[in-house]
Each structure stands twice: as C-alpha cells, then as structure tokens.
C-alpha positions as CSV (number, residue, x, y, z in Angstrom):
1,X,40.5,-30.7,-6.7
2,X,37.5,-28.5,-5.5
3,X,34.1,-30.3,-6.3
4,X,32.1,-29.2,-9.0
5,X,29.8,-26.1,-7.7
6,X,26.6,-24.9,-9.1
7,X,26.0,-22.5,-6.2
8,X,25.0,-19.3,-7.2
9,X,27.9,-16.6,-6.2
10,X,29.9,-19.6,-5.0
11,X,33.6,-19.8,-6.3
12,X,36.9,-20.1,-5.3
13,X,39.5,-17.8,-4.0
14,X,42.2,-17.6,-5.8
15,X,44.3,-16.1,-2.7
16,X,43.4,-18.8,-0.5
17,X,42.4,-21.8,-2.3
18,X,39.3,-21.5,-0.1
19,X,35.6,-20.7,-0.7
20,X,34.3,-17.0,-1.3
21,X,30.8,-16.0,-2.9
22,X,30.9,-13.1,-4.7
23,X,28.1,-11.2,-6.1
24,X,27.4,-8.2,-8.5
25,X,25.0,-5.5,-7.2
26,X,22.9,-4.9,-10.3
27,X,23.9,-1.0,-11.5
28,X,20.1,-0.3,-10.9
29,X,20.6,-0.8,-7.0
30,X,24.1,-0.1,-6.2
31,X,23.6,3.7,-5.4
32,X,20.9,2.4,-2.7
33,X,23.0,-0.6,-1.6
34,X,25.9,1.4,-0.9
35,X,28.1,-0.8,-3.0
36,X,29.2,-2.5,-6.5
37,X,29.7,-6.2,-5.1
38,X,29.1,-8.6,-2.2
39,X,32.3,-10.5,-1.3
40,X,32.6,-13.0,1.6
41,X,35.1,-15.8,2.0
42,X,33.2,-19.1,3.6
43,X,36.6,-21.0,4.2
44,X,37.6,-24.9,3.3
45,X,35.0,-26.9,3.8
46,X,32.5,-27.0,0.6
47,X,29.1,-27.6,2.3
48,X,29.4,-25.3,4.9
49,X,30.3,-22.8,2.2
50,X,27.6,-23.7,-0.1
51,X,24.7,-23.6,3.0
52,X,26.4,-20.5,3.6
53,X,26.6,-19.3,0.3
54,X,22.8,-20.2,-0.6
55,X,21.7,-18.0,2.6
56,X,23.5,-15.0,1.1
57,X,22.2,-15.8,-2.7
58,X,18.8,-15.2,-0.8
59,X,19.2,-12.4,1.5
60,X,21.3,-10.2,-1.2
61,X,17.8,-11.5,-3.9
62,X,15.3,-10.1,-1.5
63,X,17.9,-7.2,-1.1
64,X,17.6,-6.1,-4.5
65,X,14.2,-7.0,-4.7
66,X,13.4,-4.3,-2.1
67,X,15.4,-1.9,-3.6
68,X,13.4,-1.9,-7.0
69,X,10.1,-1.7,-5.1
70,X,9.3,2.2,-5.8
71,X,7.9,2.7,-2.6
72,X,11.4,1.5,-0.8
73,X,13.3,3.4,-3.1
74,X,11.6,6.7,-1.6
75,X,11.9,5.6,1.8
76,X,15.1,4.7,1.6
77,X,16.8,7.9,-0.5
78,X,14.6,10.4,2.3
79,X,16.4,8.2,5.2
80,X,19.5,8.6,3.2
81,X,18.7,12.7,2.9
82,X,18.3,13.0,6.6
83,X,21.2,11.1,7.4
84,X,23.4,13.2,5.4
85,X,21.7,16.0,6.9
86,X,22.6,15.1,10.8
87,X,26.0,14.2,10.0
88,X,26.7,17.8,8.6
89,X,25.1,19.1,12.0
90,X,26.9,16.7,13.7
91,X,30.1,17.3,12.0
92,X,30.0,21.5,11.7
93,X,32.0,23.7,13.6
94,X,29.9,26.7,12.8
95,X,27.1,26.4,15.4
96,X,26.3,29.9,15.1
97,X,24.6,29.1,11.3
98,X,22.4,26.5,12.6
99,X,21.5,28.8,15.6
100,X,20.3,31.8,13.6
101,X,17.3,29.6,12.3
102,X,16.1,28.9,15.5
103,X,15.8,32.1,17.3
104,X,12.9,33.0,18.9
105,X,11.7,35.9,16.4
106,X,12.0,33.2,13.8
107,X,10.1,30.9,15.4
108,X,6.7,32.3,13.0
109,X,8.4,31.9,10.4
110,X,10.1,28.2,10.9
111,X,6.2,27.2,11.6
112,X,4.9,28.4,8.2
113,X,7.9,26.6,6.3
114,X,6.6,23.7,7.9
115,X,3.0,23.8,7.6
116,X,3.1,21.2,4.2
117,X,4.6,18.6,6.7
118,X,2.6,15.4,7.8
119,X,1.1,15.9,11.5
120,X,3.5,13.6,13.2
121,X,6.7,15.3,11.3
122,X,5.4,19.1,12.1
123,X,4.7,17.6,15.8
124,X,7.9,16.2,16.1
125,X,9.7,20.3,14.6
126,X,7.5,22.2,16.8
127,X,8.5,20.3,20.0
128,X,12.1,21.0,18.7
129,X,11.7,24.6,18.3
130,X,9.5,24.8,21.4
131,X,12.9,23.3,22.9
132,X,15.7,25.1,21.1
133,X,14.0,28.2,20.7
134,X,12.6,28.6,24.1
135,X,13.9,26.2,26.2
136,X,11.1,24.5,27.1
137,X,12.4,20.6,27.1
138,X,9.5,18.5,28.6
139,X,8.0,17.7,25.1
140,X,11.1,17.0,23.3
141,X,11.9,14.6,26.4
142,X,8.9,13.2,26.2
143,X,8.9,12.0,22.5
144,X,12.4,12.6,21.6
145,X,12.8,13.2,17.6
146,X,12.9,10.1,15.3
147,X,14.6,12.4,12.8
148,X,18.2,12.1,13.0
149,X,18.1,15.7,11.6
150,X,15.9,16.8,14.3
151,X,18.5,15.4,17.0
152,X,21.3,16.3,15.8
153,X,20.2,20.1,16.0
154,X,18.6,19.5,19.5
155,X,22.3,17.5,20.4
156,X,24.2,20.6,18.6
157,X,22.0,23.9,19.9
158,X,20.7,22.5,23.5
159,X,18.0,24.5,24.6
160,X,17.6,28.4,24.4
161,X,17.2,30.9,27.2
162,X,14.9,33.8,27.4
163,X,15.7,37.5,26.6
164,X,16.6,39.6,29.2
165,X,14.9,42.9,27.3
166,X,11.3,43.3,28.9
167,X,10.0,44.1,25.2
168,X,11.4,41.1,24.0
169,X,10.5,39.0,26.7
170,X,6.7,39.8,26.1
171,X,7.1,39.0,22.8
172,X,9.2,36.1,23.4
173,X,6.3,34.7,25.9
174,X,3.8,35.2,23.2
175,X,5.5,33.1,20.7
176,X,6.1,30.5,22.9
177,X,2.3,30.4,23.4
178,X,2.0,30.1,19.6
179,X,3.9,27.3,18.9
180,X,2.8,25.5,22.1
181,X,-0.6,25.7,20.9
182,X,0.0,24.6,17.5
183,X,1.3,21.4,19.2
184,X,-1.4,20.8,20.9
185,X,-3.7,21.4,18.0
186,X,-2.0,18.6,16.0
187,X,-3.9,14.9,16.5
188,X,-1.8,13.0,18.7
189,X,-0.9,9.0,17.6
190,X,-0.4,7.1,20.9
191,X,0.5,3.7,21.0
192,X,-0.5,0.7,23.4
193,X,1.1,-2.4,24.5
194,X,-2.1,-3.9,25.6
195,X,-3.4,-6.9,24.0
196,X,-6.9,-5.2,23.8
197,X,-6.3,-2.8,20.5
198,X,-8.7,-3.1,17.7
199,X,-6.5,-5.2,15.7
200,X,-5.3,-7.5,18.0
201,X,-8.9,-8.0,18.7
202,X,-9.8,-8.4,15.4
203,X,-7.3,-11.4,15.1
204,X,-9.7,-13.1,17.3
205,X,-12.7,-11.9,16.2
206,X,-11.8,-13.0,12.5
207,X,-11.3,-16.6,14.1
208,X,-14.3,-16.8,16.1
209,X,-16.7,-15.4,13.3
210,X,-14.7,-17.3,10.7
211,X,-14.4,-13.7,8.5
212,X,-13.2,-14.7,5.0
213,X,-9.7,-12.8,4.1
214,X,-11.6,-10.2,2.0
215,X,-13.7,-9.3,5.0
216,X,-10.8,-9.3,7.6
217,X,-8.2,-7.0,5.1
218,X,-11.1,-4.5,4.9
219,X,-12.1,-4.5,8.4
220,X,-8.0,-3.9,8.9
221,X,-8.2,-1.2,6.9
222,X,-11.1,0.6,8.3
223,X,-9.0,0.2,11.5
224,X,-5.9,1.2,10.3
225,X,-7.3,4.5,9.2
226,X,-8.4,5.3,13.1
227,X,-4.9,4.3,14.1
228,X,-3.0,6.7,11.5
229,X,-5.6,9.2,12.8
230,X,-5.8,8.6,16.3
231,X,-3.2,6.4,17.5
232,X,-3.1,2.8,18.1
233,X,-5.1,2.4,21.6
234,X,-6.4,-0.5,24.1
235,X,-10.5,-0.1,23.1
236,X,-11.1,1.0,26.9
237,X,-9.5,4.3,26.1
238,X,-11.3,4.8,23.1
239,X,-13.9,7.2,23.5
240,X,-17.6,8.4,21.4
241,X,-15.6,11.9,20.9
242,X,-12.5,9.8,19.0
243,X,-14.6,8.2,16.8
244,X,-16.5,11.2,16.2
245,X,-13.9,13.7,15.3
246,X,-12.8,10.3,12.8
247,X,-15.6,10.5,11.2
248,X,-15.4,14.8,10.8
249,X,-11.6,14.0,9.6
250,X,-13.1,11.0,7.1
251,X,-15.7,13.7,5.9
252,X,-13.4,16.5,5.3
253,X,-11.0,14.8,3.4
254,X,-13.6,14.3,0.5
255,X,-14.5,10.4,1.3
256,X,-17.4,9.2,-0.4
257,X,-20.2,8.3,2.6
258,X,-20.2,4.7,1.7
259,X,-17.0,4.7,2.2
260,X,-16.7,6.4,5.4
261,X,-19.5,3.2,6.7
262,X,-17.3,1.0,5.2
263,X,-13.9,2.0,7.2
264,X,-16.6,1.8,10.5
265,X,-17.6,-1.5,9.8
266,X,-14.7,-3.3,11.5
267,X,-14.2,-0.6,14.1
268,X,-18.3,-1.1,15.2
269,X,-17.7,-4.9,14.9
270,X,-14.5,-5.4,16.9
271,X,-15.9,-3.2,19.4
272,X,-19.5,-4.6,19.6
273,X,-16.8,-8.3,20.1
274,X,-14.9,-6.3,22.6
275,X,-18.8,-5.5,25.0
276,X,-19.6,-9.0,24.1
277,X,-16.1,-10.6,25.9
278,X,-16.6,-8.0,28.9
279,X,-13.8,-5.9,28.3
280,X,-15.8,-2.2,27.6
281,X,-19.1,-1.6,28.8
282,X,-20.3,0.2,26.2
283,X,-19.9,-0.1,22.5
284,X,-18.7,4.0,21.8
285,X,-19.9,3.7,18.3
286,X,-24.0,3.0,19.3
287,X,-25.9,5.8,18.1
288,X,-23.5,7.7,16.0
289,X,-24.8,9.5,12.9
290,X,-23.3,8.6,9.3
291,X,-23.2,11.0,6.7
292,X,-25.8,10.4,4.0
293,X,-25.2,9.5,0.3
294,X,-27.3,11.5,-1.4
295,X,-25.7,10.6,-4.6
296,X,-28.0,8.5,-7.2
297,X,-26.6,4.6,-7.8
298,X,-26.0,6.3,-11.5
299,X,-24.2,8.9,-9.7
300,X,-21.8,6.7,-8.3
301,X,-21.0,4.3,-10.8
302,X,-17.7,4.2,-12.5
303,X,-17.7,5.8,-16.0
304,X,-16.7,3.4,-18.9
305,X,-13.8,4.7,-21.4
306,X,-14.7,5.6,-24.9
307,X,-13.1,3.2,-27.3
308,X,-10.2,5.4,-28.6
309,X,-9.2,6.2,-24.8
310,X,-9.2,1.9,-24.5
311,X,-6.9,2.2,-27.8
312,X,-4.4,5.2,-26.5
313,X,-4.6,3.4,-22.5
314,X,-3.4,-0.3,-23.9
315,X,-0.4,1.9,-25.9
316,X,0.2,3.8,-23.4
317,X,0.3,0.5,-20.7
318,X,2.5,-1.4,-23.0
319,X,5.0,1.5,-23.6
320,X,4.9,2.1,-19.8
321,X,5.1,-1.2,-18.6
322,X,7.7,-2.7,-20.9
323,X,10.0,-4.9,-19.5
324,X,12.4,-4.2,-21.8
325,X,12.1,-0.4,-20.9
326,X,13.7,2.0,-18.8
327,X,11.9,2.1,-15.2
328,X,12.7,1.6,-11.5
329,X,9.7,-1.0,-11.7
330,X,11.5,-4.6,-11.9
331,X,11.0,-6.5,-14.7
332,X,8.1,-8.7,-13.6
333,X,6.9,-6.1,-11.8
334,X,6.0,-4.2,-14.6
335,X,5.2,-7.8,-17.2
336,X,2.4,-8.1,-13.8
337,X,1.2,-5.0,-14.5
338,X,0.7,-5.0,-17.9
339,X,-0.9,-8.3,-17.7
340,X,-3.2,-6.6,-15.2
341,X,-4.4,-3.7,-17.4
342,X,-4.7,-6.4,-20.3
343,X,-6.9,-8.6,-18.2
344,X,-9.0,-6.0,-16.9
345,X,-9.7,-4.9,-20.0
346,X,-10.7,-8.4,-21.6
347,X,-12.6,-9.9,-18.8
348,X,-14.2,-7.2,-16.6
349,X,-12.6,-8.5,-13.5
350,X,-11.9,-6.1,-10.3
351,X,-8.4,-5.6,-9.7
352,X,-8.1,-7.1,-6.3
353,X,-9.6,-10.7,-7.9
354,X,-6.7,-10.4,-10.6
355,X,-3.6,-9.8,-8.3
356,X,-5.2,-12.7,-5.5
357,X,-5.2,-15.2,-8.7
358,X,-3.3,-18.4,-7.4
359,X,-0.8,-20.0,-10.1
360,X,-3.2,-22.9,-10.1
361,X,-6.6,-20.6,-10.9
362,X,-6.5,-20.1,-14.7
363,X,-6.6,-23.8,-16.1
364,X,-8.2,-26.1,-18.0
365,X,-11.3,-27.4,-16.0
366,X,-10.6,-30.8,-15.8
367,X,-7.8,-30.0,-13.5
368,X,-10.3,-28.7,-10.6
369,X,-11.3,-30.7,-8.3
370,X,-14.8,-29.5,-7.7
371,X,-16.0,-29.0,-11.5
372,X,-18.2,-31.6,-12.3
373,X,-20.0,-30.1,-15.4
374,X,-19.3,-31.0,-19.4
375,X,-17.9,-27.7,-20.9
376,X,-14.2,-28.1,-21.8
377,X,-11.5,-25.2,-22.1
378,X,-9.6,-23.5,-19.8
379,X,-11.2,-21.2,-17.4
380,X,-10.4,-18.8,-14.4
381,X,-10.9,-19.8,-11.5
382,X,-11.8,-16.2,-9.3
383,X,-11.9,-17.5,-6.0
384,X,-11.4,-14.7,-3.9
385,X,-14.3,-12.3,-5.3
386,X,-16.2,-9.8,-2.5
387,X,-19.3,-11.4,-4.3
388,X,-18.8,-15.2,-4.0
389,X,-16.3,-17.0,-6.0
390,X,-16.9,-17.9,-10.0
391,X,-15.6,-19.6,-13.0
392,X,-15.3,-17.5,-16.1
393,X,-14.0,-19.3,-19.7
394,X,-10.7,-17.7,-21.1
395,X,-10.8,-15.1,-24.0
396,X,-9.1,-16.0,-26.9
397,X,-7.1,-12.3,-26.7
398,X,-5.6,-13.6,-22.8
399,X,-4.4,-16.7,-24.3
400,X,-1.0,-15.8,-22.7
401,X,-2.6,-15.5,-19.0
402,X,-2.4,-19.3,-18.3
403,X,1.5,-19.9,-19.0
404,X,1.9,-15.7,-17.1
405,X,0.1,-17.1,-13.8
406,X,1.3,-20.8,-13.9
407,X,4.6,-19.5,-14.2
408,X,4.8,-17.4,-11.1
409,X,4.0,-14.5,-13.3
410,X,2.0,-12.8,-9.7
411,X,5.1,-14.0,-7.5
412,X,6.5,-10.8,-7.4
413,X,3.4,-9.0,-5.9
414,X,2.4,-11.7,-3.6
415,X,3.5,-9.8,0.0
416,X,2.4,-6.4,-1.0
417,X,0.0,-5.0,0.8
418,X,-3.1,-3.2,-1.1
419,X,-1.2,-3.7,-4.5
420,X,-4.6,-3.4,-5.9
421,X,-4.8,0.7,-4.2
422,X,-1.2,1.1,-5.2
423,X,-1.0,0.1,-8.6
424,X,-4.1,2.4,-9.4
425,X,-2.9,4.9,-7.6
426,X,1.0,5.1,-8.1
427,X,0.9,3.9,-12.0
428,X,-2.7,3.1,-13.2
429,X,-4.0,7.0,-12.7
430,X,-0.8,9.0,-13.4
431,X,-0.9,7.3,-16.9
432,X,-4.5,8.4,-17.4
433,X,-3.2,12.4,-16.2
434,X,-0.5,11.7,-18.9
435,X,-2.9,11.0,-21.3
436,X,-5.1,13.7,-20.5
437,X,-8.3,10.9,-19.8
438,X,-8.0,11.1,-15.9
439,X,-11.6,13.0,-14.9
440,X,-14.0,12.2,-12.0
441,X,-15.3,9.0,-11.7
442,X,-12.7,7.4,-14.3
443,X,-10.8,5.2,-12.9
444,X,-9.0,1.4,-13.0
445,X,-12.7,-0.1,-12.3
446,X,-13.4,1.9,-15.4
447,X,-11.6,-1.1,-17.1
448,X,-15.2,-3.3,-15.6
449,X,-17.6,-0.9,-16.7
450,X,-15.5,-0.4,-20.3
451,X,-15.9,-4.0,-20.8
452,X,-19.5,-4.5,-19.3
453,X,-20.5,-1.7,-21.5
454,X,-19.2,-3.6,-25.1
455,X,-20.5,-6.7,-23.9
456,X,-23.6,-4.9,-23.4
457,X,-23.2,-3.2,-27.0
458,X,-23.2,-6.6,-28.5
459,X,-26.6,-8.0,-27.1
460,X,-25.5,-10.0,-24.2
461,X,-28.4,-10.4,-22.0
462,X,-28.0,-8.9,-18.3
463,X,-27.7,-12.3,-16.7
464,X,-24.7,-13.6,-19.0
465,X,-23.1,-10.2,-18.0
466,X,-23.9,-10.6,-14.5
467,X,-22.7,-13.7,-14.6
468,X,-19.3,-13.1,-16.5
469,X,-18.2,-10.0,-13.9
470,X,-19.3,-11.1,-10.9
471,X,-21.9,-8.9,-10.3
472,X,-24.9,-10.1,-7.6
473,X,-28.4,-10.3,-8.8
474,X,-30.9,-9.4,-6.2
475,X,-28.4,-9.2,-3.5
476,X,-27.2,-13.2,-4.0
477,X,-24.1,-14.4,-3.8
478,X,-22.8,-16.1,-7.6
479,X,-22.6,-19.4,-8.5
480,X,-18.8,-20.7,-8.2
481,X,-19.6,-23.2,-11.2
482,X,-22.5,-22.4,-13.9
483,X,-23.7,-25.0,-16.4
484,X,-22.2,-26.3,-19.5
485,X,-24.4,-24.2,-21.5
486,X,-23.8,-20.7,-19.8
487,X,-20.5,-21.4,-20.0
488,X,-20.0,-21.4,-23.8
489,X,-22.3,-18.8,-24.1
490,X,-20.0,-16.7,-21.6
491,X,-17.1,-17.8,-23.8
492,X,-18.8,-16.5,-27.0
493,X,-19.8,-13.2,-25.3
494,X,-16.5,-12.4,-24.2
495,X,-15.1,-13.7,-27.6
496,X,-17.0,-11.0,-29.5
497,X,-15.6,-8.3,-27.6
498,X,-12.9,-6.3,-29.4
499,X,-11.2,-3.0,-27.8
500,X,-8.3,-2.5,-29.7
C-alpha cells in the first residue's frame, strides 16, 4: 500500500501502480503555456518522486506566476506572433508573394511602414532590405536578425541583384543610398565583454563607497538609460560626444532638467571611480553643461487631488483592482495594489517606501529592537526612505495593513524591478485617463501632496507634517524614531484625516 502523500500534484498511476504528478494549468494561462495539464510519471520509489514532484510543484508555480505578470504576457504573445510568422515563411511555397514586398522600388515604401518601430527593430529591417532588396549582405552578416520573421525572409528570398536597365539602375543605386543612410542615422547599441562597463564598475564602486540600495538602483538607472541609448561599452570607449548627444536625446524627449542631472549622477560618479582606479585618464563628463530648471519649486510640485477626484480614484481602485474581478493581474497582484493606492492615500508615503516594506515593518513597537521610547501602538516602520528612515503610528482607516504585509501580502512584487514606475505608469495613470482626472503634474505622488494638503487643512503644524511624510527640514536627514509625545500627536493628525 502506497504511503500517505500530501505532495502537491503527487498521485498515483493507475496504469502503473507507480508515481505521476499531474497538474492543471489554470484556464487563465493555458493559451500562453501551450497546454491544459502537466503530467509526468516519477516511477516506484516515493521519495524520489516526491523530491521530484516538489521541484515541478515549483517550477510549474513560478511558471504561471510569469505568465500573469502583464508585462510577460506581451512579451510572450509578440514572440508567439513572430513565430507564427517565420514558420509561414518558412513553410510557403509561394516565394514570389514574399518577394514582391521587397523589391527595390518598394524599398521607400517598406521604410515609411516602419518608421513607428523602436531603433534597434527598424535597424535590424533596414539591414534586411538593404540585403534582400539590393544585395548588399555585410550588415545583415554582421548583426544577423534576432527576429525569426526577419530570418526567415532573409533564409527564403537570399539576396537581390541589381537591374540590368541603366534607368533603373540609377534609380536602383539611389535607393540603396537611402536606406543605407537611414541605417547609419539610427543610434547604434554595442555591447562589451570587458569587465570595465559602467555597471560592472558600479558594483564596485557601490561597495567601496558603501552606497545605500536607494542610491545604487538610481545610479543603475541613470546608467541604464546610456546603455539603451548608446550601448553597453567598456568606459575607455566612451567618449565627451556620447554623453553629449545623451544628454540632447534626454532633452528632447521632454525630461524635466533635474531629472536629466539625476540620470548623470551615477554615470559622472562611476566614471570620476573609473580616473581614480587608473583605468581612463580623463573623466568625459568634466565640464559638460546641464540644462537649467527654470521652473519655480511651486512649479514643480505635484498637484494634490480635489476631494471628489480622492472619492471617484478609491472607487475606481477598488473596482479595478478587485481580486475577485476579471483581470490578467493575479490575485495578490492586484489585493498589492489596491493596498498601495489605499496607503498612499492615508499616510502620505512615496510609492517606492510602500512596495520596499519588509513583512516585519508595520508592527507594534515593542517588537523593534531599536525603539526605546514610551508610546505604544503599532507603527510603520519606513526604512528605506531617500530621506532617512522613520517611524510613523498606524491610521485607524489601514488597520488591515499589519495582517496584508505580515502575511506576505508584498511577496508577489518582491523581484520586480521599478514596480514603483510600473504600477504608476501601466495601472495608476491609465485609471486617472479613465476617469478623465489625468492632467499635468497629477500624478501617483499626487496621493503625498493630497494627503499633506488635508493634514494641512486641519491645522497640523509644518513640523508634524514634515515629520509624518518624510519630508527633510533644512536639508537634514529625519529622525528614524521621534519622541513619545510627537508620536501621538502624529497619530491624532493622521487620525483626523478623512478622504472618502
């Protein structure tokens, strides 16, 4: 008799007497996973089956997992699109229908169908039509297409040949020219295998200089932006003209000024490491000019929402975000998101201290080690604010947060990178368009001002709001833990808030 099993999937075969885990592939999924069920059979033996067993339970999890991730599910239904695509090149016996696009005297017009395409993708075409079309090969050998599309034209076509007609052939040269210099207008992302690129360097510079995380992922993403732009490049190659024409590209895509320092700051740091460690000679980003900010601080602040957009947002959020609802978003996926807007809205916090909250950080005070002070309640804990850490009392309104984040409630967003960027900008500000409250300037840190604002309506002196959202008074860093007193004057200012 088979011992008694609570592995998950884990059963037995009926056919053999055996082992087998089998597995449903939740409906939502199976159209990506390419199937209704996982079936394997593990044989005889019961522990090797259950180790077995257990390792599938976790690979098919972080399978479906992946699969309800939005962003995945576009990935993987375009890679599924060109797939399809090459295999009915691949498979189609009428060449002739493929080759009629590609001839020369359509070449303008194959160019302006892909003018909407990212610079990398309309590299990649015009290297294939430079190929196909003309017969010019020493591009598309050079970078050969990552779009299986792409080569399974170049596989099916082959390269062209010129036209014998001496009209055509001057016209056929002069195309050619075109499209080669539309290639060579488009940036060009190269990649290194050096150990000297800005963020490899910036691994060691983080260690040396002993950057908090907050610092390091924005330095990353100053540096990532270069890399999309430019290409990923051992700092010896990278030249005052590269950073330069980053900076033009930075400025005409409509980034704020401060912003455009910001995304420098780690390039100019790493680099300045990189002249300090003798590998570059000269730091390439001494001397340059930054756009200036002309804006006024009032200018730049975030607008609060009135208090019947709060009412129609928090609807709108709950309706959205149900997790009883219909939505590719997984269930605690959208419960995390909901929570978010609801916690935003209550406490004034900034979106990136929210989705960083451990499942230890909203507890009663007693539990922290490093609280020493007489106020009792629960707090939360913000530890991984860009203005010093602080300790804030729990609304009354949030008193579902503690059981949410000590329950794993965050889990689910842990490994995503930037959720803070992707929930405002793939959720938080579509629902604002639907709602017809999306305008310059109103954003999800319009949740911080909304709520700085009503505490502000209700006589709450600057420093107790200063104190409550973190913001730095005369350029200090907070307090991590105030004084009994402040504390239950905090908890009755945030108390007498009421948005909806």
């Amino acid at each position: 008799m088979p011992p008694k099993n609570r592995i998950p999937g884990l059963t037995t075969d009926p056919k053999t007497g055996g082992w087998k885990y089998q597995k449903r592939v939740p409906e939502d999924v199976q159209s990506l996973v390419g199937k209704k069920s996982w079936g394997e059979r593990l044989g005889d033996d019961y522990a090797a089956a259950a180790a077995k067993a257990l390792r599938l339970e976790e690979e098919n999890l972080a399978t479906i997992a992946r699969f309800r991730d939005p962003e995945v599910v576009e990935s993987e239904l375009r890679g599924g699109v060109l797939q399809a695509a090459a295999a009915m090149v691949e498979f189609s016996k009428d060449k002739e229908t493929f080759a009629s696009d590609f001839h020369w005297s359509q070449a303008a017009q194959q160019m302006r169908s892909r003018d909407h395409l990212e610079p990398d993708e309309r590299a990649e075409f015009l290297r294939l039509l430079l190929a196909i079309s003309f017969g010019e090969t020493a591009q598309i050998e050079a970078f050969p297409p990552a779009n299986p599309h792409n080569a399974a034209l170049l596989k099916k076509l082959g390269a062209g040949a010129p036209p014998t007609n001496p009209t055509d052939l001057i016209m056929f040269n002069a195309m050619r020219e075109a499209v080669s210099g539309q290639i060579t207008k488009l940036p060009v992302k190269r990649r290194s295998d050096s150990s000297d690129t800005l963020l490899k360097l910036l691994d060691r510079y983080s260690g040396l200089q002993s950057l908090s995380e907050n610092t390091r992922r924005a330095y990353a993403r100053g540096i990532q932006r270069f890399i999309d732009n430019v290409g990923d490049l051992d700092v010896r190659d990278i030249t005052s003209r590269m950073l330069k024409d980053h900076r033009d590209h930075l400025v005409a895509s409509g980034i704020e000024p401060t912003s455009i320092r910001t995304l420098f700051a780690g390039i100019g740091s790493v680099l300045a490491f990189a002249q300090d460690e003798e590998l570059i000679e000269v730091n390439p980003t001494l001397g340059m000019k930054f756009p200036r900010d002309t804006k006024s601080i009032e200018d730049r602040k975030h607008l609060p929402f009135r208090r019947d957009e709060v009412s129609k947002i928090w609807t709108a959020a709950q309706e959205r975000f149900n997790p009883d609802g219909d939505s590719r978003l997984s269930k605690d996926r959208r419960r995390a998101y909901l929570m978010c807007v609801k916690t935003l809205f209550l406490t004034g916090m900034r979106p990136h201290e929210f989705f960083r909250l451990r499942n230890f950080d909203v507890c009663d005070v007693s539990q922290l080690d490093d609280y020493h002070d007489e106020w009792k309640g629960i707090g939360i804990d913000i530890c991984f604010s860009k203005c010093g850490n602080r300790l804030i009392p729990l609304p009354d309104a949030l008193a579902d947060l503690p059981d949410f984040i000590g329950g794993g409630g965050l889990d689910c967003i842990r490994d995503v990178s930037n959720i803070e960027n992707k929930f405002s900008d793939k959720q938080f500000n579509p629902l604002l368009t639907s709602l017809g409250i999306k305008r310059p300037r109103v954003s999800l840190y319009s949740t911080r001002a909304t709520f700085n604002m009503a505490l502000k309506r209700n006589g709450v002196s600057l420093e107790v709001r200063q104190q409550i959202i973190g913001h730095k008074p005369d350029g200090q860093m907070m307090r991590h833990y105030t004084d009994a007193e402040t504390m239950t004057t905090m908890a009755d200012a945030m108390n007498s808030v009421t948005l909806w």
